[in-house]
ROFISE-625515 format. One record per residue (C-alpha): y, x, z; residue number from 0. Coordinates in nm, 3 decimals. Each point is the difference from the previous one (the first is absolute). Layout:
<rs>
Y, X, Z, NUM
...
</rs>
This chain:
<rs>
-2.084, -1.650, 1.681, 0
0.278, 0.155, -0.189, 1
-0.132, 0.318, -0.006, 2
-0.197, 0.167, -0.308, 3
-0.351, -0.015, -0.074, 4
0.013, 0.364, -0.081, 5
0.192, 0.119, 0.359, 6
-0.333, 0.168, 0.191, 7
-0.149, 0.135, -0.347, 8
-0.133, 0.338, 0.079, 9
0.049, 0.145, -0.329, 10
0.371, -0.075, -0.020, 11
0.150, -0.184, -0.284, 12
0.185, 0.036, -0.342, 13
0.380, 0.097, 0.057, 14
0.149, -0.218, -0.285, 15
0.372, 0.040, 0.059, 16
0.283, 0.261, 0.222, 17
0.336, -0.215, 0.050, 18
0.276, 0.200, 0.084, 19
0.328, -0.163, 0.121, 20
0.342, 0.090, 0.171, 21
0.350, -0.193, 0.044, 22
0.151, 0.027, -0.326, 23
0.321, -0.266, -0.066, 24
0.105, 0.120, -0.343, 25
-0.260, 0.137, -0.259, 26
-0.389, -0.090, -0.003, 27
-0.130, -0.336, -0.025, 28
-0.196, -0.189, 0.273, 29
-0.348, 0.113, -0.132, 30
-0.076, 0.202, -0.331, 31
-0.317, 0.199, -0.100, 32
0.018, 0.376, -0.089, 33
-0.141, 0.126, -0.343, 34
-0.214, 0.239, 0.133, 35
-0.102, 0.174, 0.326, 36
0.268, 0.261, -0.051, 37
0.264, -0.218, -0.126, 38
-0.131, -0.260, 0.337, 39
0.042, 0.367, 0.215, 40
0.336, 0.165, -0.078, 41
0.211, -0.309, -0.087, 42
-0.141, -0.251, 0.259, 43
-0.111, 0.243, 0.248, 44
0.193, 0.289, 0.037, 45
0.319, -0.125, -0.166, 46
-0.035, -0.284, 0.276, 47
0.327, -0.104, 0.205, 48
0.111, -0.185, 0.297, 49
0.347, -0.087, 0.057, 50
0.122, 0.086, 0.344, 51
0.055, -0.300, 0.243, 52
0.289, 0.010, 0.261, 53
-0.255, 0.045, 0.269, 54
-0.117, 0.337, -0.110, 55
0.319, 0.203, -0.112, 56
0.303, -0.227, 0.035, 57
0.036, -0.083, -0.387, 58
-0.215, -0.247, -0.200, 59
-0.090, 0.018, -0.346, 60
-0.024, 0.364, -0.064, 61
-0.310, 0.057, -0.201, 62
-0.220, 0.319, 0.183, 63
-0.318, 0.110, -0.149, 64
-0.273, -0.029, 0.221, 65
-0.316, 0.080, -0.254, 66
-0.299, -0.242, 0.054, 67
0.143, -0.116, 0.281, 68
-0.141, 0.251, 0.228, 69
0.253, 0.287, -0.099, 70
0.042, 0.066, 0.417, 71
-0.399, 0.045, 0.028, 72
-0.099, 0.191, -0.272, 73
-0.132, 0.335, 0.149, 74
0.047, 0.210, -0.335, 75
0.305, 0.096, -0.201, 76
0.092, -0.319, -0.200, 77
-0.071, 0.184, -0.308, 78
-0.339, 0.112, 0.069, 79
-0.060, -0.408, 0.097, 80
0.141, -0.139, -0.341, 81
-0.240, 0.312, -0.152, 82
-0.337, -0.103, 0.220, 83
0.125, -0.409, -0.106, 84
-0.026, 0.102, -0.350, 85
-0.316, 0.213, 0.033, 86
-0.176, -0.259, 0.154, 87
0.059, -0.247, -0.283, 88
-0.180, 0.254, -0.231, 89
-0.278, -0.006, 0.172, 90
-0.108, -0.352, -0.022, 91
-0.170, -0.187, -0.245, 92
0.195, -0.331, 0.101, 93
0.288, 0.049, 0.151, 94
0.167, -0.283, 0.220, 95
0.304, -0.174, -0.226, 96
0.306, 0.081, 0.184, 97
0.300, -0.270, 0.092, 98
0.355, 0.031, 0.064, 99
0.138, -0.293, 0.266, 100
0.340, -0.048, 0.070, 101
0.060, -0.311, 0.278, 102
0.356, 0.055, 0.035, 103
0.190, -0.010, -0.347, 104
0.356, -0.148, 0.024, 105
0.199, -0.199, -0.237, 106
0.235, 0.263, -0.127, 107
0.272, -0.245, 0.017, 108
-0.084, -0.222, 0.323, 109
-0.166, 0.267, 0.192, 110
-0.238, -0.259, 0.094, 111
-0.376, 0.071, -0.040, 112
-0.175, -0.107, -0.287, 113
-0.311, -0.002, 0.182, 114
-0.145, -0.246, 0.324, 115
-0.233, 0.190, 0.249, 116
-0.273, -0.229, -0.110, 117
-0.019, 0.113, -0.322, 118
-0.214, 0.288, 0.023, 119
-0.284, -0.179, 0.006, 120
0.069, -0.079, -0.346, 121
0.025, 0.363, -0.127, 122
-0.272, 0.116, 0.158, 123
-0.201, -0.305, -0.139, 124
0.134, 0.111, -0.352, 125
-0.106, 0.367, 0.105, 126
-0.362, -0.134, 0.074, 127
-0.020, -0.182, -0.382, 128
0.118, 0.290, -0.129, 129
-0.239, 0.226, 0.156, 130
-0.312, -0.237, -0.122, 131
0.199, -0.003, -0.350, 132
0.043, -0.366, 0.001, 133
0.352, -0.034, -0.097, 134
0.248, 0.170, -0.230, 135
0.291, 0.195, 0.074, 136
0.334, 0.052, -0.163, 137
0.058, 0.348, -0.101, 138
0.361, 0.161, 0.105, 139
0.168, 0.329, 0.020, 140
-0.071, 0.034, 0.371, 141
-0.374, -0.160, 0.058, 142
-0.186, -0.300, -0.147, 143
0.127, -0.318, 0.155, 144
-0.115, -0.378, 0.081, 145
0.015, -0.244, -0.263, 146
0.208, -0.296, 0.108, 147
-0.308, -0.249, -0.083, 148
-0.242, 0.145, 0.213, 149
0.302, 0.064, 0.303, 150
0.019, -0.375, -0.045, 151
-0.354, -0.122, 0.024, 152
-0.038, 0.286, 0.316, 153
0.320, -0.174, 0.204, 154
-0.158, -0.318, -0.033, 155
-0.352, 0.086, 0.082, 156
0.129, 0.261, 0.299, 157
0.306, -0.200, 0.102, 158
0.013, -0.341, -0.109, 159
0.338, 0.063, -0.148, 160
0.167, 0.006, -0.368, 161
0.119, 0.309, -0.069, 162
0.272, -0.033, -0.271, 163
0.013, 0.197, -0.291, 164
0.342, 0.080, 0.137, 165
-0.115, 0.234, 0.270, 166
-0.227, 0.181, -0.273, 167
0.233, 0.135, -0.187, 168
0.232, 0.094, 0.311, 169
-0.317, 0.134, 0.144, 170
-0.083, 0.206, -0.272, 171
0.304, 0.100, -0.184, 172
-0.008, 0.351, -0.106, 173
0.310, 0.157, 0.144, 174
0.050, 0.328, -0.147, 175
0.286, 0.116, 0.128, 176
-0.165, -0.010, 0.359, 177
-0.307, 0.112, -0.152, 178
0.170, 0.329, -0.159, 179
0.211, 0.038, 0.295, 180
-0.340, 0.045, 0.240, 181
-0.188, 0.215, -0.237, 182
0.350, 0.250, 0.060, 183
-0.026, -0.020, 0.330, 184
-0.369, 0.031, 0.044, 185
0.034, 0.377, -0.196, 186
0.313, 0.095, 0.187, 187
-0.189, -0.037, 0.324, 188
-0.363, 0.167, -0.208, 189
0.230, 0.271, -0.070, 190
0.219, 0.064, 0.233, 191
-0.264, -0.044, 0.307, 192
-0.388, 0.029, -0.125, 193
0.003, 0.401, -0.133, 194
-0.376, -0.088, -0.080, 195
0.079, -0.323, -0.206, 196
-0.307, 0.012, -0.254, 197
0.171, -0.010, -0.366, 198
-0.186, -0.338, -0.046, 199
0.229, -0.185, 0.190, 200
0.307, 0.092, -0.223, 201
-0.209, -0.076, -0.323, 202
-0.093, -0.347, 0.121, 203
0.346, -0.081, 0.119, 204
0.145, 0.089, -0.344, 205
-0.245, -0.198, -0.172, 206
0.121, -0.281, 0.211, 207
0.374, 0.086, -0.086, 208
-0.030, -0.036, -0.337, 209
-0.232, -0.300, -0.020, 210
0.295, -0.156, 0.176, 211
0.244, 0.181, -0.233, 212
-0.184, -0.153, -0.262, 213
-0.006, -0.389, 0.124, 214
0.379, 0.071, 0.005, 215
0.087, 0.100, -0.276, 216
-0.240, -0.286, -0.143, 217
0.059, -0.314, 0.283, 218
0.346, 0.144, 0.236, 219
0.031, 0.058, 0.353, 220
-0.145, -0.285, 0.111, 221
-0.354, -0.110, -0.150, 222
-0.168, -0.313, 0.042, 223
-0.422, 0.021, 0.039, 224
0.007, -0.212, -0.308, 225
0.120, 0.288, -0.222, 226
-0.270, 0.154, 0.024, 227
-0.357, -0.006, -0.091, 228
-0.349, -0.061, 0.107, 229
-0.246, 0.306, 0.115, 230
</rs>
């Protein structure tokens, strides 16, 4: 049966990994890891955006944040929420790793999506390896990223299709303007909206800023996966 041998087990089971995901077409990359449950929080969770559709306000492509995903149903001010989030992390031995998926990033040039629908079964195949810590990752200013050998061997195995080194690096390109834009726009709205914003938040952000400040200065706008190094 496809089901898991683990599904009626009383006791529960380990929580490996959290993914968090919205509709982003400009800045993060299909699937990255976060550095650290905070880092995996604030910059995948509560900095998380979804670009509006035509259907809901009449515009498309306006990025909104809607934190975790469940902004509308969280019963708490958000502040207090990001605060219990980071709390909670404290208080476990092992916490879960925490992933950042993107589905809908967009060629900035084409405007055409860099991603099919079926490929999510690949990241979250890559999210399962990396949870047992049996591949390596490739360590970048926003998260730690696929390697392109192991994408390969997972399309084939998953898919039954090459995946080009080609798509990698548009894939995973590094785009820091986008990147430094979002960060801005994710205080403004911390700022200007959440009174109880825990100070975290703008600490981790920063850190992110000039990580990607750094890559700049170092690699340009634009960075390829292959600038950088392993874990």
């Amino acid at each position: 049966e496809n089901r898991d041998s683990e599904l009626d087990n009383p006791f529960g089971v380990e929580l490996g990994g959290i993914m968090y995901g919205g509709r982003d077409g400009k800045a993060y990359v299909p699937v990255q890891q976060s550095f650290s449950w905070e880092h995996g929080i604030i910059c995948y969770g509560a900095a998380l955006e979804t670009e509006t559709t035509f259907a809901t306000v009449g515009k498309e492509g306006i990025p909104e944040i809607n934190a975790m995903s469940i902004q509308d149903f969280i019963s708490v001010p958000l502040g207090q929420n990001i605060r219990n989030n980071l709390a909670f992390g404290k208080k476990l031995k092992k916490p879960p790793l925490i992933f950042g998926v993107n589905y809908f990033l967009k060629d900035l040039k084409t405007g055409e999506y860099l991603n099919s629908p079926r490929d999510k079964h690949v990241w979250v195949k890559w999210m399962e390896l990396r949870v047992h810590k049996e591949v390596e990752a490739v360590k970048t200013p926003t998260g730690l990223i696929p390697r392109y050998d192991d994408l390969q061997k997972l399309f084939k195995q998953v898919l039954n299709r090459e995946y080009r080194k080609e798509e990698y690096v548009k894939q995973f390109t590094i785009r820091v303007p986008e990147n430094l834009a979002k960060i801005k726009r994710v205080e403004n709205f911390y700022r200007e909206k959440v009174p109880d914003t825990p100070e975290k938040l703008f600490h981790i952000l920063n850190q992110q800023r000039k990580r990607l400040l750094k890559a700049k200065e170092n690699f340009g706008n634009y960075i390829p996966p292959d600038k950088f190094n392993q874990e």
